[in-house]
BAZAFI-798753 format. One line per field, with one value per residue (C-alpha): residue in one letter; x, y, z. Coordinates in Angstrom, 1 decimal, decimal comma. Example, Ala and Ser with C-alpha at 12.3 -4.5 7.8 and 13.67 -1.06 7.14 Angstrom:
2
code [a  s] $
x [12,3  13,7] $
y [-4,5  -1,1] $
z [7,8  7,1] $
// end
This chain:
358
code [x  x  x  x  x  x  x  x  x  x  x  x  x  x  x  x  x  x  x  x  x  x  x  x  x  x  x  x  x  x  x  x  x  x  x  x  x  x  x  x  x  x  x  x  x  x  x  x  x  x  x  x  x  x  x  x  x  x  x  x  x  x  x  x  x  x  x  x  x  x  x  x  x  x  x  x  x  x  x  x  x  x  x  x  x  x  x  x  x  x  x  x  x  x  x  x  x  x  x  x  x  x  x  x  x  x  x  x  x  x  x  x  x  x  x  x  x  x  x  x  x  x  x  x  x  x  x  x  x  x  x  x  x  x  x  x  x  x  x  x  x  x  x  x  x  x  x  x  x  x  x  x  x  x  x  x  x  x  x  x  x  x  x  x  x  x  x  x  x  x  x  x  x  x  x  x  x  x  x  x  x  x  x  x  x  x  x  x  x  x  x  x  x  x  x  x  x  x  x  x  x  x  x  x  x  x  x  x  x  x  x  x  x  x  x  x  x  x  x  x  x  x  x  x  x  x  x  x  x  x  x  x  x  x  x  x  x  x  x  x  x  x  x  x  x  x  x  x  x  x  x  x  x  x  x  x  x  x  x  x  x  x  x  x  x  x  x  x  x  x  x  x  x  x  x  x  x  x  x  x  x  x  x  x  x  x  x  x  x  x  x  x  x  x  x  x  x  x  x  x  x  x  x  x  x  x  x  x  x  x  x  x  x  x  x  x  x  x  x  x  x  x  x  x  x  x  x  x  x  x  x  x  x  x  x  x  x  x  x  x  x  x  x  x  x  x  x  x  x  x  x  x  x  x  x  x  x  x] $
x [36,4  33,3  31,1  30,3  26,8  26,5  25,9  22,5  23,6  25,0  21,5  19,9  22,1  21,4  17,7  17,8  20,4  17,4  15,0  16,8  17,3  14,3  13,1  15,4  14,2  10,6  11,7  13,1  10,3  7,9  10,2  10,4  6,4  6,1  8,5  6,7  3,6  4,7  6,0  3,0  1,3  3,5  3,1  -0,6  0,2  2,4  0,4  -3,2  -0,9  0,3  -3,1  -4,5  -1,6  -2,8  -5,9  -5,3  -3,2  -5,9  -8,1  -5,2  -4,6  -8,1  -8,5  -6,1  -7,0  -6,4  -9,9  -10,4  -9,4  -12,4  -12,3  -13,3  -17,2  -19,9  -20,1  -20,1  -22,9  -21,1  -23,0  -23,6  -24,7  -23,1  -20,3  -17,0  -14,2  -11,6  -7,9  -6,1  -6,7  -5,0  -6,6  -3,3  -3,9  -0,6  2,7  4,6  4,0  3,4  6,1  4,3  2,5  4,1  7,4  8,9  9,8  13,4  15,0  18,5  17,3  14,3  15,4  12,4  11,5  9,0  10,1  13,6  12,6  14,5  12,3  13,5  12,5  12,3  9,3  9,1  7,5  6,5  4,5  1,5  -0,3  -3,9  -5,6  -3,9  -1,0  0,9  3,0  5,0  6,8  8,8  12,1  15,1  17,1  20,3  20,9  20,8  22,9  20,3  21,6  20,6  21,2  24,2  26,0  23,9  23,3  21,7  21,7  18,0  16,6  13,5  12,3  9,0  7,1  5,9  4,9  3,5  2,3  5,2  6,5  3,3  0,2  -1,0  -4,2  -5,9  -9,4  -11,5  -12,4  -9,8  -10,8  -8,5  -10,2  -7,5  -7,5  -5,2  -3,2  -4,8  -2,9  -4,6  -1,1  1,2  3,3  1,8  0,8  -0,7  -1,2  -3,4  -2,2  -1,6  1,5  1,8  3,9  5,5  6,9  9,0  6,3  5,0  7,5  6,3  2,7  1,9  -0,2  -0,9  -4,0  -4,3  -7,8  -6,5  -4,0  -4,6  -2,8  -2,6  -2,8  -6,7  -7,6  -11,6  -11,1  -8,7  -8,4  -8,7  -6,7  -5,9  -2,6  -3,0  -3,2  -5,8  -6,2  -7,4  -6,7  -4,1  -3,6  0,1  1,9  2,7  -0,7  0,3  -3,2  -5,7  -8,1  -11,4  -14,3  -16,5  -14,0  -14,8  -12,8  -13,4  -13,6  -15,9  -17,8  -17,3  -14,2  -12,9  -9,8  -9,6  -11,3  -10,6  -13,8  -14,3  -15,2  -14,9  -16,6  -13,6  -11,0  -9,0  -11,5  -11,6  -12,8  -12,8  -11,8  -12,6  -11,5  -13,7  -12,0  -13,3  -11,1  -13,5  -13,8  -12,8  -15,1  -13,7  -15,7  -15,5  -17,3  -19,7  -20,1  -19,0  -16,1  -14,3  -16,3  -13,7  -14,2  -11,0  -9,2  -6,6  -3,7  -4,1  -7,5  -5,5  -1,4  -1,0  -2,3  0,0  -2,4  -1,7  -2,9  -4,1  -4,0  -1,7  -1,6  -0,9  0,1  -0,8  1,4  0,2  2,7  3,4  4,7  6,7  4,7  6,7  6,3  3,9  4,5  1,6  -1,9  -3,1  -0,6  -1,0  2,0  1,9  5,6  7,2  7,5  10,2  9,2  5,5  4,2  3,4  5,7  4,9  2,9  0,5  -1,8  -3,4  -4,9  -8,0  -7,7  -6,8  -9,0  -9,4  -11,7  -11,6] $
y [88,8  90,1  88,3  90,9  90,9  88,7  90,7  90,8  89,0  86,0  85,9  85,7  83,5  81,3  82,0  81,0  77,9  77,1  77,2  75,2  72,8  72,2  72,6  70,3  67,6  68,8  67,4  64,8  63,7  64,5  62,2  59,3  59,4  59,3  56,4  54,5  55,3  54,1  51,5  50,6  51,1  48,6  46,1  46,0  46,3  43,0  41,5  42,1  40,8  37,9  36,8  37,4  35,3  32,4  33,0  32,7  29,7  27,9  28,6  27,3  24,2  24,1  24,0  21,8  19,5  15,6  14,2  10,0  8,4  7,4  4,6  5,5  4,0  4,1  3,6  -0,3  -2,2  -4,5  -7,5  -6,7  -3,0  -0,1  0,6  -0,4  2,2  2,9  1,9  1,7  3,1  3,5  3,9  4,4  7,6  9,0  8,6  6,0  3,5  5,4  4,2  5,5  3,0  -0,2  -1,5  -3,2  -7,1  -8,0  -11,1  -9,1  -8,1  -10,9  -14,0  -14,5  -16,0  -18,9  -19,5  -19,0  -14,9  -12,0  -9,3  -6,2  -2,4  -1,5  1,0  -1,9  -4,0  -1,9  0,5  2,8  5,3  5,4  4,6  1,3  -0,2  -2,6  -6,1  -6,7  -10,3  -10,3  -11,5  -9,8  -9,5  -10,7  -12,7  -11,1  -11,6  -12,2  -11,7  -13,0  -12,2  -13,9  -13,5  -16,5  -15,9  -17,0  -16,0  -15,9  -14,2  -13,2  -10,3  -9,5  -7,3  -8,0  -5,4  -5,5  -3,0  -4,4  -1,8  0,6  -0,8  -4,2  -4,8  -8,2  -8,4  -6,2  -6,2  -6,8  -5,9  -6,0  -5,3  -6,8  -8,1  -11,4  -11,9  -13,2  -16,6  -20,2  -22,6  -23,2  -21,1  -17,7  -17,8  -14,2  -14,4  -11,6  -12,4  -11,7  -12,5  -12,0  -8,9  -10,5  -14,1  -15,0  -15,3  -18,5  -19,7  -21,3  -21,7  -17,5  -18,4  -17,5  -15,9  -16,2  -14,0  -15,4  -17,4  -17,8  -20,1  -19,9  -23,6  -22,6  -20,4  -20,3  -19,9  -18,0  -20,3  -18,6  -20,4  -20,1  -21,7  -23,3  -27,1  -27,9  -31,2  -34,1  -33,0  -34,5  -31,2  -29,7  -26,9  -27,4  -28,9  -32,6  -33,9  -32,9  -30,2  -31,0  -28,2  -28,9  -30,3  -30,7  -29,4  -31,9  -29,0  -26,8  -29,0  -26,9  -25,9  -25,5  -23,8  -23,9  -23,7  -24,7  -24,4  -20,9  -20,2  -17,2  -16,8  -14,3  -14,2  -11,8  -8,9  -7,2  -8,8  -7,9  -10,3  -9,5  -11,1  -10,5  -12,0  -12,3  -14,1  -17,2  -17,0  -16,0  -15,6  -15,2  -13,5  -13,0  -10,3  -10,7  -14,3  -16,4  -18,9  -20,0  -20,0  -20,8  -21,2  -21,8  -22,7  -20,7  -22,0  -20,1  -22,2  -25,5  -24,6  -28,4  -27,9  -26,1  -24,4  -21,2  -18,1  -15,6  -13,5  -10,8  -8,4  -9,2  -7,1  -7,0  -8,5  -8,5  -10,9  -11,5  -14,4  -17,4  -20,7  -23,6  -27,3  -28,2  -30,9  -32,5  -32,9  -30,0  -27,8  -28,4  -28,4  -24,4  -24,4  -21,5  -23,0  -20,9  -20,2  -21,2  -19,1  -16,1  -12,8  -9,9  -10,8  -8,5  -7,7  -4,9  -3,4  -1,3  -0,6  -2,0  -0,8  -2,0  -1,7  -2,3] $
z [52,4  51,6  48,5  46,3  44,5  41,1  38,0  36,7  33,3  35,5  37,3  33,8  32,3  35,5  34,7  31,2  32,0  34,8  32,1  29,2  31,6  32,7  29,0  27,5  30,9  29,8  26,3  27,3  29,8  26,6  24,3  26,7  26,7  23,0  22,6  25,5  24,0  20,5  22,4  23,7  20,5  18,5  21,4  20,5  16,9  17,3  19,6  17,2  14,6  16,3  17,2  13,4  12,2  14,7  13,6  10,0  10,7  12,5  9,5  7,3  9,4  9,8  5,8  5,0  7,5  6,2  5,2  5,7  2,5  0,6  -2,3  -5,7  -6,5  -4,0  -0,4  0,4  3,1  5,7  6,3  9,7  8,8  8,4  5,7  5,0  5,7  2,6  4,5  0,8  -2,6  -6,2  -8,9  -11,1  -12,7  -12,4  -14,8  -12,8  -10,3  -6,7  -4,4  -1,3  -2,3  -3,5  -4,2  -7,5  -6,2  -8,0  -8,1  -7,2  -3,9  -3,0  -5,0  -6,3  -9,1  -10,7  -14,3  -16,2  -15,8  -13,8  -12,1  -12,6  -11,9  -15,7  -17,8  -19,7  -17,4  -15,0  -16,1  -15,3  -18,1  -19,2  -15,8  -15,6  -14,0  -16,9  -15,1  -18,2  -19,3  -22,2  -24,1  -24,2  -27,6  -25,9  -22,9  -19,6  -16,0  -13,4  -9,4  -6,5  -2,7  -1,7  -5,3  -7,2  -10,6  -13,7  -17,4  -19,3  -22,1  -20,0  -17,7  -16,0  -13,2  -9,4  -7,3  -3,3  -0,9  1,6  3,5  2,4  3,8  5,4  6,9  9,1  8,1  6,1  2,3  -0,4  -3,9  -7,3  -10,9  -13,0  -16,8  -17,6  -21,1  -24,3  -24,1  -24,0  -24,2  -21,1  -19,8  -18,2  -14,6  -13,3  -9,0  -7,3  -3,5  0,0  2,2  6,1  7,0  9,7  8,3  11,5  13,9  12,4  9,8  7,2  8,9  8,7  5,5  2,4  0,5  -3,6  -4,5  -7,8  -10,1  -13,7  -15,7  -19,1  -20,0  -18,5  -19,8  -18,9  -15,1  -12,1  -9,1  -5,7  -2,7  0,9  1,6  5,4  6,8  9,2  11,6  9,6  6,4  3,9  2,7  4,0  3,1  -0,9  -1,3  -2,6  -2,7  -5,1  -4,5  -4,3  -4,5  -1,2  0,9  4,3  7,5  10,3  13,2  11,8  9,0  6,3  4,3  0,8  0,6  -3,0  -5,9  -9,5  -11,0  -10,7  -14,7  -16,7  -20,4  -21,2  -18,4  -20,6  -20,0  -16,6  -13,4  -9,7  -7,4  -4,2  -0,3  2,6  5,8  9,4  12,4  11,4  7,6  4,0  1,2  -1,9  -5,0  -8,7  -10,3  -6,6  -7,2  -4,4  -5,1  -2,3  1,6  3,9  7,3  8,3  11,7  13,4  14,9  18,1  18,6  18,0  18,5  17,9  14,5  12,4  10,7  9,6  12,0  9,6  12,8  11,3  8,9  5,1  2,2  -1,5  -4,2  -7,7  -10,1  -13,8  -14,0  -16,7  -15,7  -14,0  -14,2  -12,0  -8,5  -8,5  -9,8  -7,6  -9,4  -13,1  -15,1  -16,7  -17,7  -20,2  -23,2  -26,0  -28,9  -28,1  -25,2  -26,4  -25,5  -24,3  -21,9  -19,9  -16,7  -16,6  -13,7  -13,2  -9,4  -5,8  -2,8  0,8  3,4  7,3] $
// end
């Protein structure tokens, strides 16, 4: 069969179908460009972005970058030159007591305890407002339940405050400073302890040590007593310190020791005072108001293990205590026990700051 000849129209048609489709492909060629240009385009857009938000959070991080904690006052000389660095600041200007910082003692969960008085976690003896941190004893109006660990118990009319840096901060060596202000009592019965205790108690048992910057009692008034709670070979000293302290004594080993004083005298001890530690690996030198009051070049037990002498080779944290007084043991802890009725209640410290230096 012969093909006949298409129709004109069909060529056209053809012509014009040719050309739409290559139109529409022109199109979509065309499209595909544009979106992979503004493809391209938002790429950069994103990635310019991108780059100015790590910029600006390099400059963020870069601004809010933590600065080395500096202690309120001026910058203080080491001995050897140079300057102390702040490790520990708080100058209690807040509302409440920080507890990044420190950590309310209570009899419930420590057992501890010195007179017939329960330490709680109460605004009424614990307490910080106008610049000052407040350690609080006083009488309840009824009888209170005090707990123990283990379920012991005891019933007194009495409360008061303890707080430590446990858990917060702890530091071997360095400088140790407290600017504290003691009650307005001058009978028996009030003891107020600025003092150190080893973070880690098992190491050594009961030979880790103990640092007092200062104990007042209020049965002395005119004088805080600064002690550092170790035995060392030759001395009758031990642990509970049976013997009497006497200013000047002498340790053997290094000819020269005095690891308390009592005859560190104030004209007002109820104003404020800084009490201040400085401690070496060889030494601790113990000032009031810059006034040196206990030198004690004492020895550690990792020098003479046979000793049982306490290390002071680890780190200690800050307790400050407001405490009833106890009867004392023995001559070289005068008898400073509560007395009802007498002593007088409330009973506060107040203090200014506590700063440390390494």
């Amino acid at each position: 069969m012969t093909d006949l000849p298409r129709p004109r129209r069909t060529r056209v048609l053809l012509a014009l179908g040719s050309i739409a489709t290559l139109t529409v492909v022109a199109f979509a060629s065309t499209a595909v460009q544009a979106a992979s240009a503004a493809t391209g385009s938002a790429r950069q857009t994103a990635s310019a972005q991108h780059a100015a938000a790590g910029q600006h959070k390099k400059k963020h991080k870069k601004k809010h970058k933590k600065k080395p904690l500096v202690c309120a006052g001026s910058r203080i000389a080491k001995p050897g030159g140079g300057y102390w660095t702040c490790t520990f600041d708080d100058e209690f200007n807040g509302t409440k007591l920080d507890t990044s910082k420190w950590s309310p003692i209570t009899t419930a969960t420590s057992g501890f305890t010195n007179g017939p008085e329960c330490y709680v976690n109460s605004p009424a003896n614990i307490a910080e407002r106008g610049g000052h941190l407040t350690l609080t004893a006083l009488q309840l109006s009824a009888p209170t339940v005090c707990t123990k660990p283990g379920g012991a118990a005891f019933a007194t009319d009495y409360t008061s405050a303890s707080v430590s840096t446990k858990g917060h901060f702890s530091q071997d060596y360095g400088r140790f400073s407290i600017r504290a202000q003691f009650p307005a009592a001058t009978v028996a019965g009030l003891q107020t302890s600025l003092w150190m205790y080893p973070a880690n108690t098992v190491k050594y048992r009961n030979n880790s040590g103990e640092i007092d910057l200062g104990e007042e009692y209020s049965n002395f008034p005119d004088r805080a007593i600064p002690t550092i709670h170790y035995t060392f070979p030759g001395s009758p000293i031990v642990w509970q310190q049976t013997s009497p302290a006497v200013p000047g004594q002498v340790n053997p080993l290094v000819g020269v020791n005095e690891y308390q004083n009592n005859f560190c005298m104030f004209a007002d001890p109820t104003a404020f005072h800084t009490y201040t530690l400085t401690w070496s690996p060889t030494e601790m030198v113990i000032q009031y108001d810059g006034k040196t009051c206990l030198d004690d070049h004492y020895v550690s037990a990792l020098a003479t293990p046979t000793a049982k002498s306490a290390p002071f080779d680890v780190p200690f944290f800050l307790v400050l205590t407001q405490a009833l007084g106890k009867a004392g043991t023995s001559s070289a802890t005068p008898d400073d026990a509560f007395q009802p009725g007498v002593t007088p209640l409330p009973a506060t410290t107040t203090v200014d700051w506590v700063r440390a230096w390494k």
